[in-house]
N, C-alpha and C positions, 0 to 999 in steps of 0.2 A: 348312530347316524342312520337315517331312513331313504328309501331310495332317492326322495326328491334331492338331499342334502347333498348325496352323493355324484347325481347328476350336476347340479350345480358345481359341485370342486371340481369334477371333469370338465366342465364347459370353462373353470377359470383357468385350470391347467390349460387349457387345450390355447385358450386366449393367451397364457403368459409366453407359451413355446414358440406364438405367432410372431410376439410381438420381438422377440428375440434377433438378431441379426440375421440374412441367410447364412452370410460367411461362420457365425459359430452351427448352425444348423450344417453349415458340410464338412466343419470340420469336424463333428463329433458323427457324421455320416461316413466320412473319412475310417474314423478311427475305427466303427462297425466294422467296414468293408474288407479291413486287414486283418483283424482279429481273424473274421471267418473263412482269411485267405483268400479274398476277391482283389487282387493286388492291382487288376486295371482300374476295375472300380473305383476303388479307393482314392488312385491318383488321381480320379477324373473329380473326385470331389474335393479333394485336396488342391487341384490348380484352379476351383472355385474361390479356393480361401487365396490361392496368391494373387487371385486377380484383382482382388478386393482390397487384398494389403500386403502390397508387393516386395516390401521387407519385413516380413513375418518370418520369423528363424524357422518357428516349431514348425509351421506348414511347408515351408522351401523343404528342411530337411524332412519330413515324411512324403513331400511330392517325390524326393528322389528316390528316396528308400522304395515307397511303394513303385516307381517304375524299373528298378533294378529288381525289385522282385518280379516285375510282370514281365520280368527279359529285356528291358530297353533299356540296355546303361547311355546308347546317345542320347535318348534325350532326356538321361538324368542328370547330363553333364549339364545344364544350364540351371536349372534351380542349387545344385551344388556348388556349380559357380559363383552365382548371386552369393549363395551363404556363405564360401568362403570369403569374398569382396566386404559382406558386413562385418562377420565375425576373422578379421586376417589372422587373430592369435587363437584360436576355436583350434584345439587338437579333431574334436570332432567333424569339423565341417573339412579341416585337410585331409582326416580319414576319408571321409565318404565321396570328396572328391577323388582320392588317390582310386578307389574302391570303384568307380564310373573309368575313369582311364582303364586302368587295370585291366577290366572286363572286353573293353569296347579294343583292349588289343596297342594302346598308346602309351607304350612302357616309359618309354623318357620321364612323360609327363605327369605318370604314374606317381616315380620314382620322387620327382620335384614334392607332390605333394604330400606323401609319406614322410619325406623327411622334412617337412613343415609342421607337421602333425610333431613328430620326435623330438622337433625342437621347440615344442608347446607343450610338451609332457615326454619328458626323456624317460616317462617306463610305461610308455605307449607297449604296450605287448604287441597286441594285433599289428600295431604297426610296423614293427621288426619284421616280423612274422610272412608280413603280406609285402613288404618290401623285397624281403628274401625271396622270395617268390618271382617276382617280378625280376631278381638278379638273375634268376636260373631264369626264365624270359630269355630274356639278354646276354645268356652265355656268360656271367661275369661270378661261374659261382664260387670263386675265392672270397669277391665280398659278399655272397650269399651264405656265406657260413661265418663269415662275420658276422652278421643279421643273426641266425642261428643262436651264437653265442651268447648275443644278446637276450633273445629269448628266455635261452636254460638259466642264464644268470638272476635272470627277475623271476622264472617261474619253471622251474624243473622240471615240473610237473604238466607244462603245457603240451595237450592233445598234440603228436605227431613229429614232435621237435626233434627227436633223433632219427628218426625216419628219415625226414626230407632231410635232416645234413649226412644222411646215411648216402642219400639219393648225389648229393653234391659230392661228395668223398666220390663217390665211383662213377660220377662222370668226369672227377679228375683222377681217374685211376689208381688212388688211394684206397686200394682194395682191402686193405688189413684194417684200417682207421673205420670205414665205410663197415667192414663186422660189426664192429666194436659198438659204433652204434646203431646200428640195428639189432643188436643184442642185448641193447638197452631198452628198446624200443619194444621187441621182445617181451622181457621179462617187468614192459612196465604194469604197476598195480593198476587194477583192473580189465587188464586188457584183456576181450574175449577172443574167439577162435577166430572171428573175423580181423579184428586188429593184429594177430599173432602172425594169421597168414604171409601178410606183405612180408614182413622185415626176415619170417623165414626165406621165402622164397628169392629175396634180392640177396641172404646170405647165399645161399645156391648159385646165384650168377657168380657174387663174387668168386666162392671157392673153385666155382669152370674156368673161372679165367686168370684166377694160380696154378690152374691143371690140378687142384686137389679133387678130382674128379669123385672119388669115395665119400667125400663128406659132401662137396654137391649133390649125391645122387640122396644121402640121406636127410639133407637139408629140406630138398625139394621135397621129397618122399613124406616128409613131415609137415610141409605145408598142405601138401595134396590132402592127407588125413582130415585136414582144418578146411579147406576150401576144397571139394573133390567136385564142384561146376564148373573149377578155373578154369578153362581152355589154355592160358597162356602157362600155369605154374603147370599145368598135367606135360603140355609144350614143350618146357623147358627142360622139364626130366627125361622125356623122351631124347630131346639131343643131347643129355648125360649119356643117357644109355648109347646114342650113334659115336659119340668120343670115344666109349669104351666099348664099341664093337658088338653090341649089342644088338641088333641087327629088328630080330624079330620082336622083341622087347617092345623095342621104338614104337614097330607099328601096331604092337597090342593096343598100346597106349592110344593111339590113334582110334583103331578100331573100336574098341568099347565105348570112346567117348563120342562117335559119332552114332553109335547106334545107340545110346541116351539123348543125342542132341544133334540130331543130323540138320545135315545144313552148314553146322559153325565154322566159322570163316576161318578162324586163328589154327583150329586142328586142321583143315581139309590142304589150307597152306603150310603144314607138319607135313602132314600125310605126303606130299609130294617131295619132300626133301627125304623123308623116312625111305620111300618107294626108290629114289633117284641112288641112294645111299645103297639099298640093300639088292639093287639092279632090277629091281620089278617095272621092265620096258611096256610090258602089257597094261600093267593095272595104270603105270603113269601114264601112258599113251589116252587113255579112255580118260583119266582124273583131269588132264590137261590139255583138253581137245583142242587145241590151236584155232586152229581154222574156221570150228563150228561155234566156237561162243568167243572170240574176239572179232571186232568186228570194227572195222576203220571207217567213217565216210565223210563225203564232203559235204557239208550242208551250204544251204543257199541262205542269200542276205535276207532278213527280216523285214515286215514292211518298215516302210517308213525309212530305209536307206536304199541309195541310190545306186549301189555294189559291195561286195562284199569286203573289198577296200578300204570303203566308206564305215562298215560297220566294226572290221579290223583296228583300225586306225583308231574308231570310239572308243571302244575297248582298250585299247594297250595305252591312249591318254589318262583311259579309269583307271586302271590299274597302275600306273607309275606314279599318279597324284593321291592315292587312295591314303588317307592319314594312317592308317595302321602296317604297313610296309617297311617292317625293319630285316634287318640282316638277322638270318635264321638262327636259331639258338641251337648250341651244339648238340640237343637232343633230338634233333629233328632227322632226317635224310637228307637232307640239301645240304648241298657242299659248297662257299663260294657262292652263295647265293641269297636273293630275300626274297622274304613271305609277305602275305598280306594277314591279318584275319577272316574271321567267315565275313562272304560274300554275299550270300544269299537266300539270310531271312528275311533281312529287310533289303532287298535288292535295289537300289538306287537309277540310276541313267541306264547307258546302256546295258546293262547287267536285267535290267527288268526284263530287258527284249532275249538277251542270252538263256534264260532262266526258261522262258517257254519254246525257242532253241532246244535245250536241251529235253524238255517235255515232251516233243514233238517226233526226240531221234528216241527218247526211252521206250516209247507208242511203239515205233517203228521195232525195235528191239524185241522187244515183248511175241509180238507178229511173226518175227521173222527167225524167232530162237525157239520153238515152244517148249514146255515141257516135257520134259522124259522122266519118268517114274522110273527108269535104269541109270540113272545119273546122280552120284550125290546132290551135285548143287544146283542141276538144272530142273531136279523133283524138286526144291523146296522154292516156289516163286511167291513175294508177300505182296499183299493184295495193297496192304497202306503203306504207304512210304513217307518220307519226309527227303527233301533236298539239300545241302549242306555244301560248301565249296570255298576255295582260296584260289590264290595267285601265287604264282612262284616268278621271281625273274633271277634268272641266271645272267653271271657275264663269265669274262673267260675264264676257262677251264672250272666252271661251274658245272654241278653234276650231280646225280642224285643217287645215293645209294640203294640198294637193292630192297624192295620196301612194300608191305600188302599194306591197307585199309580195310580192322578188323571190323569198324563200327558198320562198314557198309555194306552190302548184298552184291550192287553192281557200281562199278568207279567207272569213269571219266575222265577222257582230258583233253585241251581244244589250243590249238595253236592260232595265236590271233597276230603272233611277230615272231620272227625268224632272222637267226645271222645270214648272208648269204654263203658263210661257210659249209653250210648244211647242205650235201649235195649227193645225186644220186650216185655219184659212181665215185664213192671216196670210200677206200677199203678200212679204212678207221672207222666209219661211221660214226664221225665227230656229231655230236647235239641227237643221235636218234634215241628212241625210245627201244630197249631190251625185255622182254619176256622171259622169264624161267630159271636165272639163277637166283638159288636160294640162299648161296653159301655165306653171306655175308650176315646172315642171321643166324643159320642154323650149320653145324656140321658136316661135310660132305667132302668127302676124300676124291669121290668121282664128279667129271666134268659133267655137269647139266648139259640138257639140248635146249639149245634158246633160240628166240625168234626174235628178229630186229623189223621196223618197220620207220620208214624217213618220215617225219613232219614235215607235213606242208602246213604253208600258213590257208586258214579254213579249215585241215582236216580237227575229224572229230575221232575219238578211239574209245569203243565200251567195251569194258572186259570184265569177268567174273573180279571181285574185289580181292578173293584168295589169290588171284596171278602175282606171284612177286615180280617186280621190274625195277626197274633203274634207267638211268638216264646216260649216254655215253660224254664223258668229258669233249670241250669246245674250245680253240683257241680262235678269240675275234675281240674287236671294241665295240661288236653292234651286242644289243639283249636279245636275250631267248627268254620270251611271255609266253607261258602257258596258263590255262586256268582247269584246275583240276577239280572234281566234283564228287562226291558220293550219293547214289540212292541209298539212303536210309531206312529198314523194317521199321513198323511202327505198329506196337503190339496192342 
């Protein structure tokens, strides 16, 4: 063939690709876009093709897929919707619906569709699987280990399965069963030193909390080998060592791992139960400067509201109508109370205006805290961040246990409703916010020095994310709204 010839075939290709539909030109633009992991992209070609033909399976279900890869399981929820509405007996379109709930934090609804999917192919794996999941959500993990069951029974061999019912077993305190499978989990084939880590490491908890203190110590000891960047398994050894008196141990354990990774939030919140444990008022006094890095205030309304009343009131409306707002799952801290999911990637109503709120007081922070190159954690300030936040509503005798935020640098939290039980001169200090005991996580024979401080509704509270706190028990019929936040490093 000679160049003319060839020219020519090009010119007819190039004619016949024209002449093609757009809709199959975006769907096969679509399928590029994923491939090379451009997941918005993709979508954005993909609801090209729904537009065109608005019950198309294959493109509904790739619209969702690719926007749950691009982080937006809300608005995958609708083309999943559409598909399951065509396909009602479609195992797969109930999956991936379930798979959009799930995500976006709407467990009920989750739940409904998983088990549509189960009853459209009863050895749905993934859908046991991811059901289960959704039960520990929920708190309900008796039938989460039903779910489980399920699982081993169709595939023994599936990624994680004794893990997470290892995980169920010991948040129902079935600490010996909870070994058993983690020691399967363990010793499954294949598994490298990263997959070995966990199941050791959760054997360790369990054995602390039979008081087989010796076999915890070497449990843990054994994960550490397998994961030695943990913070939380290096953690957990260390309060093997404060159980068993262990004193300087503890804080070795500490020490080393902040001078490899200074900064890290999970160890530097050790460190101060280690310090508070083995009586070191000095070094705690400097690690937990009260005064100089928490920091309370009151911010003012936002434009575009008329008092802060006005913008209160928006807020605690969002927050009680928010679809994802169920009663906290017992793995949480919250006692007697519900959560929302995140609030603020895709920030909605008032919450948009909150969002820069909080921007505003971080500025401020930043300014009025600065650096100290003598300071664990107020030497390490990260220059990129990301913002991340829920809602908690308590009612009576709701309460939060004693509890840091590893993923964050600096936390937050903003009172937008209040019981009127909340008062300044009530020696219970019923609904306030607590500073500095650690002992509900970690070991400690000696009384911490804590710091209380009363919510007001307005006030705002930034504090290093290592402060452990807690929430002081409340009896009322009004809600206690709070919205809680993290600065997030971003590397």
């Amino acid at each position: 063939m000679n160049r003319a010839d060839k020219r020519r075939q090009q010119k007819m290709a190039a004619k016949a690709a024209s002449r093609r539909p757009p809709d199959a030109r975006a769907f096969e633009a679509g399928a590029e876009h994923f491939q090379a992991g451009r997941f918005q992209k993709a979508a954005d070609a993909f609801a090209l093709v729904v537009k065109a033909q608005p019950d198309n399976i294959d493109a509904l279900n790739n619209l969702g897929i690719s926007l749950l890869r691009a982080g937006n399981p809300n608005a995958a929820l609708q083309p999943f919707q559409k598909m399951a509405a065509l396909s009602l007996k479609s195992a797969d379109a109930q999956f991936n619906l379930g798979t959009a709930y799930d995500e976006i934090g709407l467990y009920p609804d989750a739940e409904t569709a998983y088990r549509e999917a189960i009853a459209s192919a009863p050895d749905h794996v993934m859908a046991y699987s991811n059901l289960a999941g959704v039960y520990m959500e929920m708190s309900r993990q008796t039938d989460a280990i039903t779910c489980y069951d399920q699982v081993i029974a169709r595939a023994p061999d599936f990624p994680g399965v004794y893990f997470a019912k290892g995980v169920a077993l010991q948040e129902l305190e079935n600490f010996i069963a909870a070994i058993d499978n983690y020691c399967t989990a363990r010793d499954a084939p294949g598994a490298d030193d990263r997959t070995k880590a966990g199941p050791l490491a959760n054997i360790g908890f369990c054995h602390k909390q039979l008081d087989q203190l010796d076999d915890a110590a070497a449990a843990y000891a054994e994960a550490v080998s397998l994961a030695p960047h943990d913070a939380s398994i290096l953690a957990n050894l260390g309060d093997t060592y404060l159980k068993l008196g262990e004193c300087d141990a503890a804080l070795a354990i500490a020490d080393d791992f902040l001078a490899a990774h200074p900064g890290d939030i999970t160890m530097l919140a050790f460190k101060a139960a280690a310090l508070n444990e083995a009586g070191g008022s000095t070094g705690l006094a400097h690690l937990s400067d009260f005064d100089r890095i928490v920091q309370p205030m009151q911010i003012d309304a936002p434009n575009g509201y008329t008092d802060m009343t006005t913008f209160n009131a928006a807020l605690s409306d969002f927050v009680l109508n928010h679809p994802t707002l169920i009663m906290a799952p017992a793995s949480y801290s919250t006692m007697n109370g519900r959560h929302t999911s995140e609030l603020m990637t895709m920030p909605e109503g008032p919450m948009r205006d909150f969002v820069r709120v909080i921007g505003a007081a971080v500025d401020r922070y930043r300014k009025t805290v600065p650096v100290d190159p003598g300071h664990p954690w107020l030497a390490q300030r990260p220059d990129k961040t990301k913002l991340v936040g829920w809602s908690v509503v308590m009612d009576s005798q709701g309460h939060q246990l004693s509890h840091i935020h590893p993923s964050g640098w600096l936390s937050g939290v903003y009172y937008p409703k209040l019981p009127d039980v909340i008062a300044d001169d009530d020696p219970a200090h019923e609904g306030w916010i607590e500073f500095g005991r650690t002992t509900d996580h970690y070991f400690g024979s000696q009384a911490p020095e804590v710091h209380l401080i009363k919510p007001r509704e307005g006030l705002m509270v930034l504090f290093p994310s290592y402060f452990y706190h807690r929430t002081i028990p409340f009896t009322s019929d009004q809600h206690r709204i709070s919205i809680a936040f993290d600065v997030v490093p971003v590397l």
